[in-house]
PDB file with SEQRES, HELIX, SHEET and CRYST1 records, atoms N, CA, C and O in Angstrom:
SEQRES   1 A   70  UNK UNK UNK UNK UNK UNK UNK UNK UNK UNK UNK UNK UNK          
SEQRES   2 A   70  UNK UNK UNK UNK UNK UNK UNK UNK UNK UNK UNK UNK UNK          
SEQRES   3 A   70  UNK UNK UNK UNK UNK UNK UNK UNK UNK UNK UNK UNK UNK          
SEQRES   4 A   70  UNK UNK UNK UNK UNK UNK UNK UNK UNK UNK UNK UNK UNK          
SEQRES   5 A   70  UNK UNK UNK UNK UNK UNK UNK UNK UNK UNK UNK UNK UNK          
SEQRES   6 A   70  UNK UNK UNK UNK UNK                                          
HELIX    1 AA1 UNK A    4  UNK A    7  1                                   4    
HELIX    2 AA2 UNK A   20  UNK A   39  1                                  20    
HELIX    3 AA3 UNK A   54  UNK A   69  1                                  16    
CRYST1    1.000    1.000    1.000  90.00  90.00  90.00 P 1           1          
ATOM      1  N   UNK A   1       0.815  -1.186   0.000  1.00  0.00           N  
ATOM      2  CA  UNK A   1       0.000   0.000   0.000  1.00  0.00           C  
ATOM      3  C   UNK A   1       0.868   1.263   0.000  1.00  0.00           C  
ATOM      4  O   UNK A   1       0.445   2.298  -0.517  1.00  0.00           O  
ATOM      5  N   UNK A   2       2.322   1.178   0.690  1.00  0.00           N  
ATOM      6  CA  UNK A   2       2.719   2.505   0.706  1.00  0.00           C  
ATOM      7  C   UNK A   2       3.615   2.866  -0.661  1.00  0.00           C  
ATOM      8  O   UNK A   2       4.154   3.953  -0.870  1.00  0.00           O  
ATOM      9  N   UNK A   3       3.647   1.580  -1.630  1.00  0.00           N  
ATOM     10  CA  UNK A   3       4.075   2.408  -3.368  1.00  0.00           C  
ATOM     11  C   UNK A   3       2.850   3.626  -3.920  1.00  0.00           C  
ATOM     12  O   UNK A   3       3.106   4.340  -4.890  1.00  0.00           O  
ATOM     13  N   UNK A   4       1.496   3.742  -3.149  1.00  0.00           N  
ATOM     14  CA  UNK A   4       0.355   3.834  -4.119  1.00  0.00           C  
ATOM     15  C   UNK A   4       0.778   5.718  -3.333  1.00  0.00           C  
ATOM     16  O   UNK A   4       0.401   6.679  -4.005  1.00  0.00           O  
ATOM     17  N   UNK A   5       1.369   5.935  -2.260  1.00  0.00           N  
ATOM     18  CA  UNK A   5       1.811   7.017  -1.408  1.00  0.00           C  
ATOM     19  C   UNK A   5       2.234   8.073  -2.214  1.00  0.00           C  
ATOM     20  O   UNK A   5       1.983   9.192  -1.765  1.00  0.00           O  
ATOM     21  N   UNK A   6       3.031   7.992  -3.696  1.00  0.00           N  
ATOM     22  CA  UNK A   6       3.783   8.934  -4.268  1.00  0.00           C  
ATOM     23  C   UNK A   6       2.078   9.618  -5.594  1.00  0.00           C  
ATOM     24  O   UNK A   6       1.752  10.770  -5.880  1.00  0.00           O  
ATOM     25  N   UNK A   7       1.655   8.710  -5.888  1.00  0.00           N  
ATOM     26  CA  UNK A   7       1.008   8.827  -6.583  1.00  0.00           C  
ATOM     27  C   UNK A   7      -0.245  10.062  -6.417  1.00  0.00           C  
ATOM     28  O   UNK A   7      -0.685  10.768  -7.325  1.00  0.00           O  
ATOM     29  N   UNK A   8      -0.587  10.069  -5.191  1.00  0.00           N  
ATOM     30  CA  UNK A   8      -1.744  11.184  -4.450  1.00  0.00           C  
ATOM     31  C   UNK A   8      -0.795  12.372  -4.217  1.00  0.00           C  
ATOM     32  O   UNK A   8      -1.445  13.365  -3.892  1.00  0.00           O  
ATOM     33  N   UNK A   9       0.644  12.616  -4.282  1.00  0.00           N  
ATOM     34  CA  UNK A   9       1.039  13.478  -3.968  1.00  0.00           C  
ATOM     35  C   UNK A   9       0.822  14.716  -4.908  1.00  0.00           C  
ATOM     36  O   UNK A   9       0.744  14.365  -6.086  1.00  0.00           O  
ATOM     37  N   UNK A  10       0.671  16.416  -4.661  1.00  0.00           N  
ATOM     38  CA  UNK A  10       0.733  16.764  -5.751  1.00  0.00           C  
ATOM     39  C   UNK A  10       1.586  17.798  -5.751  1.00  0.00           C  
ATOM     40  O   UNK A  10       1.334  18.697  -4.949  1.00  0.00           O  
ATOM     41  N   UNK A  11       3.040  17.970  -6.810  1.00  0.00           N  
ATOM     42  CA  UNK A  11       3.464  18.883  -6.705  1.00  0.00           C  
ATOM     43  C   UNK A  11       3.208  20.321  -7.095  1.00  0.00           C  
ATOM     44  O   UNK A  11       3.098  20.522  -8.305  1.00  0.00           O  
ATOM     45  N   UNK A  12       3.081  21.464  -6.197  1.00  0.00           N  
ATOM     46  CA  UNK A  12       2.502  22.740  -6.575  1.00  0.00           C  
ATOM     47  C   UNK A  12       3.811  23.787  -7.266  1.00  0.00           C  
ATOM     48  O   UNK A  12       3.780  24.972  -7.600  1.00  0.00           O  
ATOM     49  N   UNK A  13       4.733  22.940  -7.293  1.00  0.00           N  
ATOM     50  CA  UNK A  13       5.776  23.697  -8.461  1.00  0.00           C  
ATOM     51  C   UNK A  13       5.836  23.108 -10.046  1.00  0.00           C  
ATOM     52  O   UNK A  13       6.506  23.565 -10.972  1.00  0.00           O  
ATOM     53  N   UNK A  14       4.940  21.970 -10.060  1.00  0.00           N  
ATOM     54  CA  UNK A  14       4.851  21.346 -11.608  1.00  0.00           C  
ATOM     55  C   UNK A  14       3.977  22.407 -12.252  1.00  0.00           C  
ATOM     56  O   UNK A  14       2.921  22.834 -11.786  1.00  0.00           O  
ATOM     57  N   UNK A  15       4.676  22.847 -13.612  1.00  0.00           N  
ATOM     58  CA  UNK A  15       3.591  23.554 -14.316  1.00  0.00           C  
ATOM     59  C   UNK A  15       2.729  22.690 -15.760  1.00  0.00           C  
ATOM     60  O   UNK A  15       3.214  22.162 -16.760  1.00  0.00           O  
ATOM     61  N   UNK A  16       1.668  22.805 -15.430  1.00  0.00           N  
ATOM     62  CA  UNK A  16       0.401  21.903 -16.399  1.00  0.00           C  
ATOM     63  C   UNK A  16       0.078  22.589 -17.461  1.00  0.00           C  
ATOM     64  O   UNK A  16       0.908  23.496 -17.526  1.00  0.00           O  
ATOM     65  N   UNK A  17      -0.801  22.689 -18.503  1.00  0.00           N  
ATOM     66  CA  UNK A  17      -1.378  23.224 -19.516  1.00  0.00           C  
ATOM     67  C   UNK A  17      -2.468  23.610 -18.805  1.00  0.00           C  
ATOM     68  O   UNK A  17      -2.846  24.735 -19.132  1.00  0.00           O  
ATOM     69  N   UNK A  18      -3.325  22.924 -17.673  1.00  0.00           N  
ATOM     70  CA  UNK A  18      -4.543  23.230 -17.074  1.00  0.00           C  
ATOM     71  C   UNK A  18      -5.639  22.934 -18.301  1.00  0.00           C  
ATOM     72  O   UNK A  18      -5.406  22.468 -19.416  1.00  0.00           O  
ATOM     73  N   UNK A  19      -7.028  23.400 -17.669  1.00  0.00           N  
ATOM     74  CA  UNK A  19      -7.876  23.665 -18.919  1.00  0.00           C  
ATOM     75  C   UNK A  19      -7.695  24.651 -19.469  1.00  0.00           C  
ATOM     76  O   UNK A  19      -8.398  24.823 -20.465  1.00  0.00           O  
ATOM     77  N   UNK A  20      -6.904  25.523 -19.181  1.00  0.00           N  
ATOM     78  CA  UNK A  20      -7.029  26.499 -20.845  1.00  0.00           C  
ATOM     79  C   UNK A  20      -6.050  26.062 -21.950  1.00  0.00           C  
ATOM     80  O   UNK A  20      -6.166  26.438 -23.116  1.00  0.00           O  
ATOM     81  N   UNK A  21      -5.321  25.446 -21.617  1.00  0.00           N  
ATOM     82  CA  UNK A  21      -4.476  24.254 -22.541  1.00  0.00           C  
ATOM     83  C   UNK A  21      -5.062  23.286 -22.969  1.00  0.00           C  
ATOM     84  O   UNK A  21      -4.421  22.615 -23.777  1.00  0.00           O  
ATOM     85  N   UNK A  22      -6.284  22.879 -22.671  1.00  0.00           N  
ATOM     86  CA  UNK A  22      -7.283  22.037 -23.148  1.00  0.00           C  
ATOM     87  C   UNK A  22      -8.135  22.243 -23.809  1.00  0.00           C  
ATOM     88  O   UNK A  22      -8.449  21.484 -24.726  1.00  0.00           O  
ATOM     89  N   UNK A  23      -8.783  23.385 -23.514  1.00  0.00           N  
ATOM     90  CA  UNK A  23      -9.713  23.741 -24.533  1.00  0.00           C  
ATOM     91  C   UNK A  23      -8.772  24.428 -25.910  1.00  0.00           C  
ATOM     92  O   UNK A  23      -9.102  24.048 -27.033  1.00  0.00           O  
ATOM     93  N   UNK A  24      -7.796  25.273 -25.798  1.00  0.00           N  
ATOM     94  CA  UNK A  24      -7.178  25.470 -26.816  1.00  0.00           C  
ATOM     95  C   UNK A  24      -6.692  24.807 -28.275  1.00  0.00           C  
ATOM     96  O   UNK A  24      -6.802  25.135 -29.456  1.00  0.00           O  
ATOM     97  N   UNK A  25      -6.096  23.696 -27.541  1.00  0.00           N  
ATOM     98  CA  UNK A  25      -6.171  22.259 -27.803  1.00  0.00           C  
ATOM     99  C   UNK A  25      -7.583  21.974 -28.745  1.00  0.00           C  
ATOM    100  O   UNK A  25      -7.512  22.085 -29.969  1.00  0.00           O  
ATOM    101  N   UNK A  26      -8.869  21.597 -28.067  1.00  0.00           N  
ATOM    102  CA  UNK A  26      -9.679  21.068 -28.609  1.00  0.00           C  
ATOM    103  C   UNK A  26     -10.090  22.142 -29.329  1.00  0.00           C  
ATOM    104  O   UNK A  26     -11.026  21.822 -30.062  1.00  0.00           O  
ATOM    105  N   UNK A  27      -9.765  23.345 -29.432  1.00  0.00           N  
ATOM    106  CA  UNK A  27     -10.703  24.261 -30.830  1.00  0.00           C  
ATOM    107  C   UNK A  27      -9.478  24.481 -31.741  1.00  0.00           C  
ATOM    108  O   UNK A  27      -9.846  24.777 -32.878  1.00  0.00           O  
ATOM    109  N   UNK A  28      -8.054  24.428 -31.593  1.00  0.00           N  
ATOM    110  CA  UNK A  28      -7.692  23.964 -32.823  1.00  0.00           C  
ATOM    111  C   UNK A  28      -7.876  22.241 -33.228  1.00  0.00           C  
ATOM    112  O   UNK A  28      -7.767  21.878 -34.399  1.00  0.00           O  
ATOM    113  N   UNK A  29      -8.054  21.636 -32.538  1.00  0.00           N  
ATOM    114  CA  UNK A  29      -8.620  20.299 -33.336  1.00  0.00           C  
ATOM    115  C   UNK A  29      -9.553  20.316 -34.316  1.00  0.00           C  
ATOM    116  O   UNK A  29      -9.572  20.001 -35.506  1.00  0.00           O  
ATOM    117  N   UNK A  30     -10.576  20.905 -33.275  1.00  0.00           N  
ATOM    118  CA  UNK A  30     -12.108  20.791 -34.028  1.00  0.00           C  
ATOM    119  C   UNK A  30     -12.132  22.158 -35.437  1.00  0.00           C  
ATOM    120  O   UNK A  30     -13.166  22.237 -36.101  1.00  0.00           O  
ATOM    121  N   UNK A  31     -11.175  22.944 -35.699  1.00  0.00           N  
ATOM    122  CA  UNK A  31     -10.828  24.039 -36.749  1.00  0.00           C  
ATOM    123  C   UNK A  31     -10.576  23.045 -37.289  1.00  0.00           C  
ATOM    124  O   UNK A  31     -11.500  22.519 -37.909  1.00  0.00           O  
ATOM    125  N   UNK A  32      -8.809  22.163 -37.284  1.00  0.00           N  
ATOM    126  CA  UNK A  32      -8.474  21.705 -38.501  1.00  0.00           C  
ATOM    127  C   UNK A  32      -9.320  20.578 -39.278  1.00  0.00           C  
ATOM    128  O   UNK A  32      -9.431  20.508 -40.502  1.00  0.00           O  
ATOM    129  N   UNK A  33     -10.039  19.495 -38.099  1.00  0.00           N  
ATOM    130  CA  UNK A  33     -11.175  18.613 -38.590  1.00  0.00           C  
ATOM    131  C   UNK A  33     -12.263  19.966 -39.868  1.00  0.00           C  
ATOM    132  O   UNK A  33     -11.971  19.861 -41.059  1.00  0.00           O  
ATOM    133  N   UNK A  34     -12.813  20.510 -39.682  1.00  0.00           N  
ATOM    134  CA  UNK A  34     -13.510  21.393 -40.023  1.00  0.00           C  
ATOM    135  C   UNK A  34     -12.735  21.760 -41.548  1.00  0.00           C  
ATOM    136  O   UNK A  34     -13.291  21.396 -42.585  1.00  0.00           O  
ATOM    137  N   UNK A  35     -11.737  22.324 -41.584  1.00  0.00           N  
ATOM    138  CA  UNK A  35     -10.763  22.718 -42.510  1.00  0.00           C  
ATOM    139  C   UNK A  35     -10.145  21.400 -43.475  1.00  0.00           C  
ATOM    140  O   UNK A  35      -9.926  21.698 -44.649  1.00  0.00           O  
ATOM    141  N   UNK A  36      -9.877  20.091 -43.094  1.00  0.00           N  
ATOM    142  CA  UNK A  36     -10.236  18.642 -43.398  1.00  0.00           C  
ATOM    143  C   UNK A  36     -11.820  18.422 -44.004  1.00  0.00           C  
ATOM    144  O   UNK A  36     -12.008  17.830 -45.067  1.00  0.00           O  
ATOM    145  N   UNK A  37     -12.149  18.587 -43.760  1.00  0.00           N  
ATOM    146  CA  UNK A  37     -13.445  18.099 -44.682  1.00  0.00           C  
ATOM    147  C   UNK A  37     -14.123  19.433 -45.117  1.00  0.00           C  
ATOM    148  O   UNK A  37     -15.325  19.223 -45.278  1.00  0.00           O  
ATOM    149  N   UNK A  38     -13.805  20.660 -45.352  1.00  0.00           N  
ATOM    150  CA  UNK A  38     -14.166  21.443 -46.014  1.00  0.00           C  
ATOM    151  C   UNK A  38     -13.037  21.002 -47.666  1.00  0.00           C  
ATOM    152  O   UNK A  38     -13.451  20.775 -48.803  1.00  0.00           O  
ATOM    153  N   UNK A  39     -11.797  21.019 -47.233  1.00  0.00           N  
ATOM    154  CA  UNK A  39     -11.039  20.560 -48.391  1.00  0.00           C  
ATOM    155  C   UNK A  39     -11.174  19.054 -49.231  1.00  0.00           C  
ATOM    156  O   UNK A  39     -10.637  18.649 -50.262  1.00  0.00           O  
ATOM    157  N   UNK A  40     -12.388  18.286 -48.051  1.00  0.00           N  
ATOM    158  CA  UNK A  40     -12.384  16.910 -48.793  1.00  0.00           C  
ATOM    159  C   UNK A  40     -13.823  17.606 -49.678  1.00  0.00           C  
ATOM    160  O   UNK A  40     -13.929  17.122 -50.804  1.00  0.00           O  
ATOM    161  N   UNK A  41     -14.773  18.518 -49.365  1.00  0.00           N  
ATOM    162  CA  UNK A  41     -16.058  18.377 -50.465  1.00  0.00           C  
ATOM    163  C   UNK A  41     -15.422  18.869 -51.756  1.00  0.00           C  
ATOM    164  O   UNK A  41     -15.716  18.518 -52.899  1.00  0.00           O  
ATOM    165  N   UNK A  42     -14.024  20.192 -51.174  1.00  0.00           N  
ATOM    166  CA  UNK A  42     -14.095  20.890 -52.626  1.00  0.00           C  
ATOM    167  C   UNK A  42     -13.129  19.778 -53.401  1.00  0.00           C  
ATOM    168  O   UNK A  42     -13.165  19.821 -54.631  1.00  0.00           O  
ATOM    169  N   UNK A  43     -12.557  19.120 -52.986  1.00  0.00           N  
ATOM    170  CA  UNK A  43     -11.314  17.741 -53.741  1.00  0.00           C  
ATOM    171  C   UNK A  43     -11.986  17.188 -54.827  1.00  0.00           C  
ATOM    172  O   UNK A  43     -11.575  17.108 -55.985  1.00  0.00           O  
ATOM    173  N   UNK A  44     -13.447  16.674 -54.200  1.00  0.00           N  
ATOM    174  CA  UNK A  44     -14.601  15.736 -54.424  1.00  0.00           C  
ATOM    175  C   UNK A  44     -15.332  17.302 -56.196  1.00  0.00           C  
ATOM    176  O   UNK A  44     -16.142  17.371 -57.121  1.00  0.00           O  
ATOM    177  N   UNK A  45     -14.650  17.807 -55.768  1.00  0.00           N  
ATOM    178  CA  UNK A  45     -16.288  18.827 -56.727  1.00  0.00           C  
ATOM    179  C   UNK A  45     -15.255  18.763 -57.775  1.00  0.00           C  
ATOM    180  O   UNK A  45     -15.905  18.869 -58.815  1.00  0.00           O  
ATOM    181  N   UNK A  46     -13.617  18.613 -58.183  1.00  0.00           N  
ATOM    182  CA  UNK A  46     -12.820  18.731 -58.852  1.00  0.00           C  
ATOM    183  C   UNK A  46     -13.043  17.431 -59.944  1.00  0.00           C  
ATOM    184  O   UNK A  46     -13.508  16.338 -59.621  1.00  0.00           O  
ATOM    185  N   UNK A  47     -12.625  17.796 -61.228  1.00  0.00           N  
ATOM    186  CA  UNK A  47     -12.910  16.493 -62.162  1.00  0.00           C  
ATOM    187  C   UNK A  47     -11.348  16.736 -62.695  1.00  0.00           C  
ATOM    188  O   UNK A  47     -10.958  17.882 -62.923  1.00  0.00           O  
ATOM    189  N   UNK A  48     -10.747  15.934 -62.822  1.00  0.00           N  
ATOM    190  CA  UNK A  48      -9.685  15.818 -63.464  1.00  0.00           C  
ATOM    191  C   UNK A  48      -9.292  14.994 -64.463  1.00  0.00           C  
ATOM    192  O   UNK A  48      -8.217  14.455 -64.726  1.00  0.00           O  
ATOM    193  N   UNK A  49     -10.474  14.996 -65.027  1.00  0.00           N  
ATOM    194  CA  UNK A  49     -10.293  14.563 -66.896  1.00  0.00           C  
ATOM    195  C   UNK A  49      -9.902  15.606 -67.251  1.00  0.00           C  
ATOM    196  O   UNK A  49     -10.412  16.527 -66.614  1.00  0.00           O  
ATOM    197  N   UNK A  50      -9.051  15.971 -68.170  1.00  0.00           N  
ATOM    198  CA  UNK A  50      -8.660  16.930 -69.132  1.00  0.00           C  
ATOM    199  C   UNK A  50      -9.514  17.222 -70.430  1.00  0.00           C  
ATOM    200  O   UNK A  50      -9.624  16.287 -71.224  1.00  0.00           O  
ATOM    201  N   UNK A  51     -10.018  18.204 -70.673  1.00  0.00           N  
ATOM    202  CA  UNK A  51     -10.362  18.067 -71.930  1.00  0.00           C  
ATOM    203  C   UNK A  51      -9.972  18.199 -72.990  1.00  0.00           C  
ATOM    204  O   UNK A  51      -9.328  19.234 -73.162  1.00  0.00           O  
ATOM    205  N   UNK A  52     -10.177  17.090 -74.447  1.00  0.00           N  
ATOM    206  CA  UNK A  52      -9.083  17.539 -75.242  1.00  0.00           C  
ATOM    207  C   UNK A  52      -8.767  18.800 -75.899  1.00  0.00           C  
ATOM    208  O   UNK A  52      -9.828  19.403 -76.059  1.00  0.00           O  
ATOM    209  N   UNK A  53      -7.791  19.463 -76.349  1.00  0.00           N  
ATOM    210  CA  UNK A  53      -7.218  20.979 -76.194  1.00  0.00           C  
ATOM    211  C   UNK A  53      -7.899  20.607 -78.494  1.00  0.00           C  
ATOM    212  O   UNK A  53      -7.111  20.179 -79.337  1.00  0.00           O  
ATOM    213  N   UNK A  54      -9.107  20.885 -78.738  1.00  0.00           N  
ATOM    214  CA  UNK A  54      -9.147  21.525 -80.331  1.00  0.00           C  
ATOM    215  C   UNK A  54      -7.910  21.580 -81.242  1.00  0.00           C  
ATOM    216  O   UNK A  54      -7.618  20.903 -82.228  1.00  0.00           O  
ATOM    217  N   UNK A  55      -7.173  22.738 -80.529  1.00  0.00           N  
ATOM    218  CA  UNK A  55      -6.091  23.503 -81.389  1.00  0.00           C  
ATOM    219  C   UNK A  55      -4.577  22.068 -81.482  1.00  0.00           C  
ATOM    220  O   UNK A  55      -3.909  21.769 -82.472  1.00  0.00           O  
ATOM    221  N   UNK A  56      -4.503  21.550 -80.215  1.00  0.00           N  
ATOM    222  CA  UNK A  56      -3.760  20.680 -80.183  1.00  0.00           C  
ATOM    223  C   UNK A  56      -3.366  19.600 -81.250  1.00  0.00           C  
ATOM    224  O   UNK A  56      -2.292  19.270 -81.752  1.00  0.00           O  
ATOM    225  N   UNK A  57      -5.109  19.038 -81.449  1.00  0.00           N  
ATOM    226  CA  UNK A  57      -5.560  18.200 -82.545  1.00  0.00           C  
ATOM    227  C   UNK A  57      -4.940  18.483 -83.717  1.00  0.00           C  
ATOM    228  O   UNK A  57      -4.062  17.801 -84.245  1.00  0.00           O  
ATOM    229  N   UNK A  58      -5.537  19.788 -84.236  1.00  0.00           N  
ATOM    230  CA  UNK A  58      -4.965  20.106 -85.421  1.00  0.00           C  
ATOM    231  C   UNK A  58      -3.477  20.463 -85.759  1.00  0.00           C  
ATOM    232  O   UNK A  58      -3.002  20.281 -86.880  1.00  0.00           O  
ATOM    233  N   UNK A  59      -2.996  20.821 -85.031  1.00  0.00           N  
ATOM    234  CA  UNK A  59      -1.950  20.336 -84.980  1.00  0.00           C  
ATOM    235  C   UNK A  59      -1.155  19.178 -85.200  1.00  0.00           C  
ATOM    236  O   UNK A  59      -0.133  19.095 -85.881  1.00  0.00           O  
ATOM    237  N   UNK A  60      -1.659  18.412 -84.636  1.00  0.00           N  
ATOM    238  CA  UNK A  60      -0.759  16.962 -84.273  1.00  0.00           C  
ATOM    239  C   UNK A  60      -1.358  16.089 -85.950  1.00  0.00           C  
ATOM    240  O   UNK A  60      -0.903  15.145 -86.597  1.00  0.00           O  
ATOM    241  N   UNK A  61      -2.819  17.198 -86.169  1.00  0.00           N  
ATOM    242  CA  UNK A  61      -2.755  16.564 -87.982  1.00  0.00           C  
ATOM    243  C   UNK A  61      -1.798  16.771 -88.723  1.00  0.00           C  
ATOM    244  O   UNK A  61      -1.102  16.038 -89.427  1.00  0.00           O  
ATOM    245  N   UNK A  62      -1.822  18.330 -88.411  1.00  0.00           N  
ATOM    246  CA  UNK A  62      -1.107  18.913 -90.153  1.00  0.00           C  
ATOM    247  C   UNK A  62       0.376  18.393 -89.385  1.00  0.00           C  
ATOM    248  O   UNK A  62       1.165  18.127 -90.292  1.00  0.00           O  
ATOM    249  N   UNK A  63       0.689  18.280 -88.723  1.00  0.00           N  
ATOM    250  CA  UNK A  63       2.242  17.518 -88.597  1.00  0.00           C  
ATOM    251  C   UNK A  63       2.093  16.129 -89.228  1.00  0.00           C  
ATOM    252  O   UNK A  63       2.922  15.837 -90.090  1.00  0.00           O  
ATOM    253  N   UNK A  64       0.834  14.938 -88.809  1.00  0.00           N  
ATOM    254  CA  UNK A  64       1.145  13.477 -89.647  1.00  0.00           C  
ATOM    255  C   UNK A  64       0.455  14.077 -91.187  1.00  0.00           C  
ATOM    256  O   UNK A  64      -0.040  13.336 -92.036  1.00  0.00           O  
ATOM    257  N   UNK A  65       0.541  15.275 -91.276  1.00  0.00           N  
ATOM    258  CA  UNK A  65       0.018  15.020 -93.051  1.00  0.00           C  
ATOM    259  C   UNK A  65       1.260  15.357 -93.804  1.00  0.00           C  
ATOM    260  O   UNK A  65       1.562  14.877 -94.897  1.00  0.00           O  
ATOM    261  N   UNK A  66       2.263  16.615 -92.817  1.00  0.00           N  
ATOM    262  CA  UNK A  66       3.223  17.131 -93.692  1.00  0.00           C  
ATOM    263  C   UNK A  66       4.635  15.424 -93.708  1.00  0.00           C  
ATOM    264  O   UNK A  66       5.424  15.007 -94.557  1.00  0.00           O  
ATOM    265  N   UNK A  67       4.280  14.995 -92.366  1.00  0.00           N  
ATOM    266  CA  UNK A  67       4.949  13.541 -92.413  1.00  0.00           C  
ATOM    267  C   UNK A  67       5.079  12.832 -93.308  1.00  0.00           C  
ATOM    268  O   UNK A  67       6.112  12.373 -93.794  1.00  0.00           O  
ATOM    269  N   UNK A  68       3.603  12.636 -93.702  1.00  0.00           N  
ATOM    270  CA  UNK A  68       3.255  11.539 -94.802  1.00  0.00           C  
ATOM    271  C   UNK A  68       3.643  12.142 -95.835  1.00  0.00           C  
ATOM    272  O   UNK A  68       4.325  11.310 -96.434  1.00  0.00           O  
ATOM    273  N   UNK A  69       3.619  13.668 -96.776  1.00  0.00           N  
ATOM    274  CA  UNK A  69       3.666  14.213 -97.873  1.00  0.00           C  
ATOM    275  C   UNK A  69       5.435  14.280 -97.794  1.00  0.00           C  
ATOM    276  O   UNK A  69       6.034  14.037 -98.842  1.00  0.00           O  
ATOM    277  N   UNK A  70       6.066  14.540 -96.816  1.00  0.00           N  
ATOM    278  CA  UNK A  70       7.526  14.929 -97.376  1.00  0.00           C  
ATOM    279  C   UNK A  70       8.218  13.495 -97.095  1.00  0.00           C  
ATOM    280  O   UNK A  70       9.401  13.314 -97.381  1.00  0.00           O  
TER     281      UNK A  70                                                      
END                                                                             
């Protein structure tokens, strides 16, 4: 019983976070959660097919036509 002796003791020179280190704590948590799934809807709204570029096309013709002709 007398190991359990150190444990109830409390030192009044230890310095803690207390609760205002706690709640601080939990409202930047609950920000970055918040800031986390604000960036997962807009991720989600993004399409990342490319569309094909028109001008590109024609291009990449008149290059296999001048290919084929010279």
């Amino acid at each position: 019983m007398t190991h359990l002796v150190p444990l109830a003791e409390v030192d009044e020179n230890k310095v803690t976070p207390g609760v205002l280190g706690f709640i601080v704590f939990a409202v930047m948590a609950l920000a970055v959660w918040g800031l986390m799934k604000s960036m997962s809807k807009q991720m989600n709204k993004v399409d990342f097919k490319e569309a094909p570029d028109p001008t590109a096309e024609s291009e990449a013709g008149a290059v296999e036509s001048k290919a084929k002709q010279g």
